[in-house]
Structure formats: C-alpha cells, structure tokens
MMTF fields as JSON, N, C-alpha, C and O atoms, coordinates in Angstrom:
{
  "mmtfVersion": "1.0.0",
  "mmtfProducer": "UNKNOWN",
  "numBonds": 423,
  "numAtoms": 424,
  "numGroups": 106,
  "numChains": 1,
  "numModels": 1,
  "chainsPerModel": [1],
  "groupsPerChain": [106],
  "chainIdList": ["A"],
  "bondAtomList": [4, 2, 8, 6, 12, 10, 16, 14, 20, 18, 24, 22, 28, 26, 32, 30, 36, 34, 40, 38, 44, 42, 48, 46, 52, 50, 56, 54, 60, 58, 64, 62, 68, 66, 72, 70, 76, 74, 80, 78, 84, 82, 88, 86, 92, 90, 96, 94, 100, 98, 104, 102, 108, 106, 112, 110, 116, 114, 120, 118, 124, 122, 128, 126, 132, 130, 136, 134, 140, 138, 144, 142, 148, 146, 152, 150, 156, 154, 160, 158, 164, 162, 168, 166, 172, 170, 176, 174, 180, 178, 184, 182, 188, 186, 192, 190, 196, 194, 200, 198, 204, 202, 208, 206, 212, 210, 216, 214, 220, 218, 224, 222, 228, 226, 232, 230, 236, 234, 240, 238, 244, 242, 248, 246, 252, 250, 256, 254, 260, 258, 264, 262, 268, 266, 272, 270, 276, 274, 280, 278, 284, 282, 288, 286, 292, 290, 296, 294, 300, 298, 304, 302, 308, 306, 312, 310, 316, 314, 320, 318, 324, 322, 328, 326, 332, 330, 336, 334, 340, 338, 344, 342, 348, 346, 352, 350, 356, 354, 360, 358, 364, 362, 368, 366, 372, 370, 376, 374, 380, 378, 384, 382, 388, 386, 392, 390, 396, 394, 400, 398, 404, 402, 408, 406, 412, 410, 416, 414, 420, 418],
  "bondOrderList": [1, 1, 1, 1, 1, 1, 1, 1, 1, 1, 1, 1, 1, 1, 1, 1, 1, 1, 1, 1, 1, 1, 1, 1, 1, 1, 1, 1, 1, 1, 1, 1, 1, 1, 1, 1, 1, 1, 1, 1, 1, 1, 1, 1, 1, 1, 1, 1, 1, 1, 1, 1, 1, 1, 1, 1, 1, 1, 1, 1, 1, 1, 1, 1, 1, 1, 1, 1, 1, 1, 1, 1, 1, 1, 1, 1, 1, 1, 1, 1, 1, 1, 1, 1, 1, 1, 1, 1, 1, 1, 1, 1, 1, 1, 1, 1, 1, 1, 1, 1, 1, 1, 1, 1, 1],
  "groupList": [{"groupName": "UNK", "atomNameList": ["N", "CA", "C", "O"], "elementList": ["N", "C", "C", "O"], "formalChargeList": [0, 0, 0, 0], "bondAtomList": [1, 0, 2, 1, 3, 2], "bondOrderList": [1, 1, 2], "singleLetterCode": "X", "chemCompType": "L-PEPTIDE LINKING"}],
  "groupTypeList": [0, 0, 0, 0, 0, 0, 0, 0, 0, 0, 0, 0, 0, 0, 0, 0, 0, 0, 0, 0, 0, 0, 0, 0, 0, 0, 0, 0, 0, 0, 0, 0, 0, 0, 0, 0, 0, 0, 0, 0, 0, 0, 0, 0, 0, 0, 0, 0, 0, 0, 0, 0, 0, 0, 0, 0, 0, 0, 0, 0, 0, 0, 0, 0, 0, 0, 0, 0, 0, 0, 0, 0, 0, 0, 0, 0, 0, 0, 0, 0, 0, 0, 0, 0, 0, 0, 0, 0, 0, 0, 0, 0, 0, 0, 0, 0, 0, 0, 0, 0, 0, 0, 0, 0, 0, 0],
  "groupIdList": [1, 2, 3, 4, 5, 6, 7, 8, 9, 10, 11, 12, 13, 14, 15, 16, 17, 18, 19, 20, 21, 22, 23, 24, 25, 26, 27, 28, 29, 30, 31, 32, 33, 34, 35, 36, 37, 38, 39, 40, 41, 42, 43, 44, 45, 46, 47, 48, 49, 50, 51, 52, 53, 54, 55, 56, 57, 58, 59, 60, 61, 62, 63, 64, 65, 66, 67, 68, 69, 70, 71, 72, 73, 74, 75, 76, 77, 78, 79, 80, 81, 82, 83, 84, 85, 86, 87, 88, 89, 90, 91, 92, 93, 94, 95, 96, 97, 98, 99, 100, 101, 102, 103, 104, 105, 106],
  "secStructList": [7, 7, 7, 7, 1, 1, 5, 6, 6, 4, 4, 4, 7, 7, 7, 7, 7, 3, 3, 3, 3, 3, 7, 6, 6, 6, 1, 2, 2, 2, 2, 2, 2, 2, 6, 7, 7, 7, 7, 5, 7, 7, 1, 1, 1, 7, 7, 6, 6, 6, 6, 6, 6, 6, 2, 2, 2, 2, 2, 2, 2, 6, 7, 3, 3, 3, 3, 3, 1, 7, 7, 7, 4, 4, 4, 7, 7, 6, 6, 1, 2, 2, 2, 2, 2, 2, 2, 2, 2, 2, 2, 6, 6, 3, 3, 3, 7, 6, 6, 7, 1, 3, 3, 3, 3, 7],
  "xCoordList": [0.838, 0.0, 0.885, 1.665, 0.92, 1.317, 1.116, -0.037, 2.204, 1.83, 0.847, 0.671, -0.01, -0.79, 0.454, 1.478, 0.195, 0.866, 0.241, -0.872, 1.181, 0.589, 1.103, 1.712, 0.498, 1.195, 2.591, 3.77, 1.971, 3.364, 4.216, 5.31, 4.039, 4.44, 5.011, 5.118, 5.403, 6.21, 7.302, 7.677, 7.865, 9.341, 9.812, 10.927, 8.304, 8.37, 8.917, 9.422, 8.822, 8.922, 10.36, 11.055, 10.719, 12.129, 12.131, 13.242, 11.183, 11.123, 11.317, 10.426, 12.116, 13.292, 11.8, 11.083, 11.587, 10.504, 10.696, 11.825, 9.329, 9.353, 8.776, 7.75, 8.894, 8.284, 8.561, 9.697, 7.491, 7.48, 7.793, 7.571, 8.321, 8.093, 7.884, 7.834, 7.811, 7.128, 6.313, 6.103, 5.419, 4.729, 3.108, 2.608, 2.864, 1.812, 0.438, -0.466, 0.206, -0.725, -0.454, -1.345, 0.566, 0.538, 1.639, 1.883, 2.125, 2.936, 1.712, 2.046, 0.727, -0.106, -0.908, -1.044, -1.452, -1.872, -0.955, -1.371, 0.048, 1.29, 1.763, 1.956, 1.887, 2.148, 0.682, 0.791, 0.012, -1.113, -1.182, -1.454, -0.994, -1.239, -0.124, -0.452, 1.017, 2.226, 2.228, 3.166, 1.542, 1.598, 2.843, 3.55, 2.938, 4.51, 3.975, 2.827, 4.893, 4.874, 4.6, 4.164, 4.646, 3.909, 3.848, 3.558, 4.128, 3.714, 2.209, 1.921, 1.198, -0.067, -0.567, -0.706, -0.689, -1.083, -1.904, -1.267, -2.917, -3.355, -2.488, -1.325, -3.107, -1.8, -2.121, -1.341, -3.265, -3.503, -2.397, -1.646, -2.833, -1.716, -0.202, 0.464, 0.249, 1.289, 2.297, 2.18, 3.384, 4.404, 5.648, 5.624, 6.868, 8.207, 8.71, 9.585, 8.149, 8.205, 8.124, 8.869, 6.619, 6.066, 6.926, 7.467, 6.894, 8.083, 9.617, 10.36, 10.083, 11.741, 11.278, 12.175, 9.909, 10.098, 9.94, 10.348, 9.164, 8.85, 10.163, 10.536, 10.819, 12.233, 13.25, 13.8, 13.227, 14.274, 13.275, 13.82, 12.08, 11.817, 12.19, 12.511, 12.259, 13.013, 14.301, 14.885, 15.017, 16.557, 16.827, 17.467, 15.881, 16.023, 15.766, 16.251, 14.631, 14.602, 15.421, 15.319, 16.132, 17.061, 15.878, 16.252, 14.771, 13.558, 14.348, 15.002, 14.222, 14.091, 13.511, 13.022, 13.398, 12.526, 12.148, 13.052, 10.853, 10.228, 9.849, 9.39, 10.096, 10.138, 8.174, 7.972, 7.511, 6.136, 6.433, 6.728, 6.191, 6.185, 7.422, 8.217, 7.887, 9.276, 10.021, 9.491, 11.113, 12.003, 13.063, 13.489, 13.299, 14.539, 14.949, 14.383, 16.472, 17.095, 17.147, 17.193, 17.155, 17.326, 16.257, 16.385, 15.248, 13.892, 13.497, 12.554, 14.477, 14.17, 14.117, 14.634, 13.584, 13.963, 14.317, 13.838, 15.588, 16.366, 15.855, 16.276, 14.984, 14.216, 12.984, 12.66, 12.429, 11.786, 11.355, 12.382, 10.432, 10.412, 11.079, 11.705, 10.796, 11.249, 12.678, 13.181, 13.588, 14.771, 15.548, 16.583, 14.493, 15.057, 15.357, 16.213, 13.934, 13.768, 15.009, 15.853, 14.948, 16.169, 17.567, 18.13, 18.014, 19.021, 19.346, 20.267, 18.589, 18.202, 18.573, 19.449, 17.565, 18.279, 19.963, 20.529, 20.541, 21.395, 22.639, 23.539, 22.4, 22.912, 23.102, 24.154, 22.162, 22.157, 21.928, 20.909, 23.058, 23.908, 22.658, 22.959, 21.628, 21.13, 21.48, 22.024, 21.127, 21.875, 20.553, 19.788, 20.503, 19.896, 20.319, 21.437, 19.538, 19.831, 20.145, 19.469, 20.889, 21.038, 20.135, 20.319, 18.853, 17.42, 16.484, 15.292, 17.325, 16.541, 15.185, 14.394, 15.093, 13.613, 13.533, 12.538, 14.667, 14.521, 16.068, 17.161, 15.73, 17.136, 17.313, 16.39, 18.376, 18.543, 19.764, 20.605, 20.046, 20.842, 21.836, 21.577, 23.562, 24.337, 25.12, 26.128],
  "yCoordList": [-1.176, 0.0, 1.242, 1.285, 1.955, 3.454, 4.293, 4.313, 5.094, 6.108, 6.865, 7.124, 7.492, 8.808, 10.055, 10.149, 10.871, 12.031, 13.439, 13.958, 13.615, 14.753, 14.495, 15.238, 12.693, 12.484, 13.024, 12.893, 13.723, 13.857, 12.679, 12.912, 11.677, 10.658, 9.741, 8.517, 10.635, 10.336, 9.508, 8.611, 9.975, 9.791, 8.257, 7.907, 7.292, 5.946, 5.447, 4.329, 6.034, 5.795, 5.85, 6.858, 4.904, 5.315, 5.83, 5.859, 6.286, 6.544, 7.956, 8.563, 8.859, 10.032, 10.882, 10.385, 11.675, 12.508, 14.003, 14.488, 14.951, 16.371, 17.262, 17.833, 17.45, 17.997, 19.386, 19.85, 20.065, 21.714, 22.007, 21.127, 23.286, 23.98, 25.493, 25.731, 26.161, 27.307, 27.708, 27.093, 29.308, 29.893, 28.93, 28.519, 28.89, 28.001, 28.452, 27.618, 29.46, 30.247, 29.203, 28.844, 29.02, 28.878, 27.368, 27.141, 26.64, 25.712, 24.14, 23.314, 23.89, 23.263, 22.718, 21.59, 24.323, 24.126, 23.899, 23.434, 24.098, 24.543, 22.89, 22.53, 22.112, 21.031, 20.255, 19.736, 20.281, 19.568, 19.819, 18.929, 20.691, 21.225, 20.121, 19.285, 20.403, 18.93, 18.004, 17.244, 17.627, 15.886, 15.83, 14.834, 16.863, 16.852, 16.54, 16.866, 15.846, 15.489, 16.766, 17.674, 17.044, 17.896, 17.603, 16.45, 18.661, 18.215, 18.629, 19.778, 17.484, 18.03, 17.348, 16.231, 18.676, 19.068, 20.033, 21.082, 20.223, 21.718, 22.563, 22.305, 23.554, 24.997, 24.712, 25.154, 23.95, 23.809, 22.736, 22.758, 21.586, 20.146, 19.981, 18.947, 21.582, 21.494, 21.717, 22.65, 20.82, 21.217, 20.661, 20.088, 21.229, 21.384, 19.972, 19.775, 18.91, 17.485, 16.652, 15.736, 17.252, 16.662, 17.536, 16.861, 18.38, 19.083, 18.886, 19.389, 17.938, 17.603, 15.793, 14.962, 15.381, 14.015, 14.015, 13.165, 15.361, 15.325, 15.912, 15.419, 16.704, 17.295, 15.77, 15.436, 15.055, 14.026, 12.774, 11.685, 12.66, 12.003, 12.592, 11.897, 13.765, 14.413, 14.21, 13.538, 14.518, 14.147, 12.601, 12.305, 11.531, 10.094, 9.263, 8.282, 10.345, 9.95, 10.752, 10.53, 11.597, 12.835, 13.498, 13.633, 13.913, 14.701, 15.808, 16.486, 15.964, 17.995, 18.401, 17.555, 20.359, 20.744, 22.091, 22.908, 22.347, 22.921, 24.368, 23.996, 25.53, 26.852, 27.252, 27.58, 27.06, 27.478, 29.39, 30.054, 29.697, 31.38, 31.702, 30.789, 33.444, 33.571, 33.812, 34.429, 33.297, 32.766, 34.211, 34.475, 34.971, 35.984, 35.908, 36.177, 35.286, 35.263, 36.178, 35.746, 37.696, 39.021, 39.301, 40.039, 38.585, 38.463, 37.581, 37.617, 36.803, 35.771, 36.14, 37.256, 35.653, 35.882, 34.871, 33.738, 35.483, 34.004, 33.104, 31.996, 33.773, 33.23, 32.079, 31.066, 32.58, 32.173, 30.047, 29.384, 29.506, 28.148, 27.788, 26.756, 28.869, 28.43, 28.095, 26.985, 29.625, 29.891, 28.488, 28.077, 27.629, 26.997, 25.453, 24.569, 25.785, 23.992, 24.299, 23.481, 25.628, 25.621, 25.014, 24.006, 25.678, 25.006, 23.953, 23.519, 23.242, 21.286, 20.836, 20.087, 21.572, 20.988, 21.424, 20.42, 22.216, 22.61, 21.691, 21.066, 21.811, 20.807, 19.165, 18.528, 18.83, 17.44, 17.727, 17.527, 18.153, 18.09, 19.06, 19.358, 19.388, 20.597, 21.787, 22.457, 22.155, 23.776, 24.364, 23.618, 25.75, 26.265, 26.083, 26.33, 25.763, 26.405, 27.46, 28.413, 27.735, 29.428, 30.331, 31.4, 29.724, 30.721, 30.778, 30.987, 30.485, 29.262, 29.507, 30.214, 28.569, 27.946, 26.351, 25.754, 26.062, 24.882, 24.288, 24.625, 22.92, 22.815, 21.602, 20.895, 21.397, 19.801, 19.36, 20.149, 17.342, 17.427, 16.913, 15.817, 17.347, 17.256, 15.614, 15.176],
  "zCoordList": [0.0, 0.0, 0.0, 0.951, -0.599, -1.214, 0.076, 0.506, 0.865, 1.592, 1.838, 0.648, 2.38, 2.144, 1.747, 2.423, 0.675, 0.518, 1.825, 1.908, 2.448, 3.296, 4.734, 5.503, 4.917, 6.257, 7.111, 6.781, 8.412, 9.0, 9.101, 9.617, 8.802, 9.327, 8.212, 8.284, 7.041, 5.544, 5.676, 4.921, 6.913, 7.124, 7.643, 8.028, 7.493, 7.623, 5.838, 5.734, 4.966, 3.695, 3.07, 3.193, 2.498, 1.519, 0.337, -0.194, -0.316, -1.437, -1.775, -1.182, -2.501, -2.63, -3.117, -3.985, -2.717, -3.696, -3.483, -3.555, -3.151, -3.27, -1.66, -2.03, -0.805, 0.252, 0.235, 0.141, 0.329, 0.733, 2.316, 3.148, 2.692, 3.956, 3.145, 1.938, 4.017, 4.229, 5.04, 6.085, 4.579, 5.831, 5.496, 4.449, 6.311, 7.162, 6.249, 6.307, 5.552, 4.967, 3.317, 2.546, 3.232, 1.695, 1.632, 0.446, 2.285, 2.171, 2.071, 1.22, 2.7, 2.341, 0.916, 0.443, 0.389, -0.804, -1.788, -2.849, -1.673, -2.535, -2.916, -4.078, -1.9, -1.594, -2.429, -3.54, -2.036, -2.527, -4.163, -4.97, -4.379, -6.056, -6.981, -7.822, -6.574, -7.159, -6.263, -6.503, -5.182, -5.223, -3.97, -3.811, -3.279, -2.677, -1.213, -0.914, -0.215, 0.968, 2.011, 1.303, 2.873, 3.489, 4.731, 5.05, 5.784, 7.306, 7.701, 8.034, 7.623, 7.447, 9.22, 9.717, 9.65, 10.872, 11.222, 11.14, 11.548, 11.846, 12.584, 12.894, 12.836, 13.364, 14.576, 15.42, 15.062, 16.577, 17.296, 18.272, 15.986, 16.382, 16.002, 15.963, 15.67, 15.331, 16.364, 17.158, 16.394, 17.649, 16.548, 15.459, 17.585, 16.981, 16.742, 15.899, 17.506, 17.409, 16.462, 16.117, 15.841, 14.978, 13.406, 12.531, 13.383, 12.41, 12.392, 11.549, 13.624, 13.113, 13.115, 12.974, 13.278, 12.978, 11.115, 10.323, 10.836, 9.165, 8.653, 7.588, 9.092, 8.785, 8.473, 7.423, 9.832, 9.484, 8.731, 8.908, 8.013, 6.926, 5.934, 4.97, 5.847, 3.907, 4.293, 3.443, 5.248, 5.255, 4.556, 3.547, 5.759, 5.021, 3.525, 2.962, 3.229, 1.985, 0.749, -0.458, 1.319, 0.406, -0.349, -1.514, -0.219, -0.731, -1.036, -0.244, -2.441, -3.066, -1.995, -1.246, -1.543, -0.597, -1.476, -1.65, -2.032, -2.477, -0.936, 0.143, -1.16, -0.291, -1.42, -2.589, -0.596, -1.08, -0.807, 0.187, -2.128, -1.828, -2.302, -2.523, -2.603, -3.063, -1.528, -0.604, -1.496, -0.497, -0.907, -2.031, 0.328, -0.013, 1.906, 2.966, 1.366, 2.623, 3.575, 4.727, 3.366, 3.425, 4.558, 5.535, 4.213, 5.045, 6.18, 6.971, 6.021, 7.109, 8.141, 8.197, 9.514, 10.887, 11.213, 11.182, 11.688, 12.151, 13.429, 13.763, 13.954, 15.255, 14.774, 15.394, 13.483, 13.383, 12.927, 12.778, 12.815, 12.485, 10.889, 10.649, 9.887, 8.602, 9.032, 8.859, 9.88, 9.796, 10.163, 9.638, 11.585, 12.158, 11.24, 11.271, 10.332, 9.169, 8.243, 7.877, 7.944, 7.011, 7.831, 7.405, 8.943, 9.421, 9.415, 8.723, 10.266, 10.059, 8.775, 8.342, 8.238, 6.592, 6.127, 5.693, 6.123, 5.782, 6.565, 6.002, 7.967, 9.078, 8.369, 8.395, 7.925, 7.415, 5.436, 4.775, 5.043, 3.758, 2.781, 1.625, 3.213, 2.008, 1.932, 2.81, 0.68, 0.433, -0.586, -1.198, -0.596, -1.659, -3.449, -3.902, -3.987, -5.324, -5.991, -5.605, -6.849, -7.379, -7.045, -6.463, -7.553, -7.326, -6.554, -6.776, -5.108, -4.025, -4.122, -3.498, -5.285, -5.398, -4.514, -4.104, -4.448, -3.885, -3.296, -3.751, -1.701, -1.235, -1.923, -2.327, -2.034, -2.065, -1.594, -1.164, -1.671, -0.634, -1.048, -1.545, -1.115, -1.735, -1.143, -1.698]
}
C-alpha cells in the first residue's frame, strides 16, 4: 500500500521525492497542487516534534525541498520556524539552489 501524501508521518517511507516547507498560509496548498509530501497538521496540532520528525523524513529519503512562496534570505527571521527547518536541513547536507527555489541534498 502506497503512503498517504501529506502524512506527518512520511518519514516511515524510503522513497526520494518532493516535500514543501514554508509559511503556514501557503505551504499546504502549494504542496497539494504537485503531489509533494507535506507536514499536514493543523496549526492547533502542530508542535516542533512533529516538524523535526517530518524534517528528518526528507533528510532520510534525500527529498528535493520545495520553499512554497518567493524565499529571499534578506527576510528571514532568524528566530523564526522556517529559519530553524532551514538550518536542520542545511545541518544534514542541504543547500539552496542558485534561485533558491529549492534545497537539495548534496
């Protein structure tokens, strides 16, 4: 049986594919529109737990990471949750692309 796409809980899967992060407003649909993995939680059931258990499923499966929205570093807050998923990722071998449209993992 085939995963559910969306599940927080992706990161049981080996199979290399596409997962979005982003802001919470637009990383969902964004995800749903191409078919991409997703930490699908409500904003109520969401905790930092459940976002580094979906963080270290795209690490395991080496997932592309699709940035829902235009991404300008310049803007970030470094306090903030993107700032912190980006780290994680970067921490465990991803990097931006030229046009960081997207990380992937070297």
């Amino acid at each position: 049986m085939l995963p559910k796409l969306g599940s927080y809980l992706t990161g049981r899967f080996a199979t290399k594919g596409v997962s979005v992060i982003g802001p919470r407003a637009t990383y969902r649909e964004t995800a749903k529109k191409i078919g991409a993995n997703f930490l699908d939680v409500t904003d109520e059931a969401w905790t930092m737990r459940k976002n580094v258990k979906f963080l270290q499923g795209v690490v395991k499966r080496g997932d592309d990471v699709i940035f829902s929205g235009k991404y300008n570093p310049a803007r970030l807050d470094p306090n903030s949750v993107l700032a912190q998923e980006i780290r994680y990722l970067q921490r465990h071998g991803y990097s931006w692309t030229d046009d960081f449209s997207r990380m992937i993992k070297k």
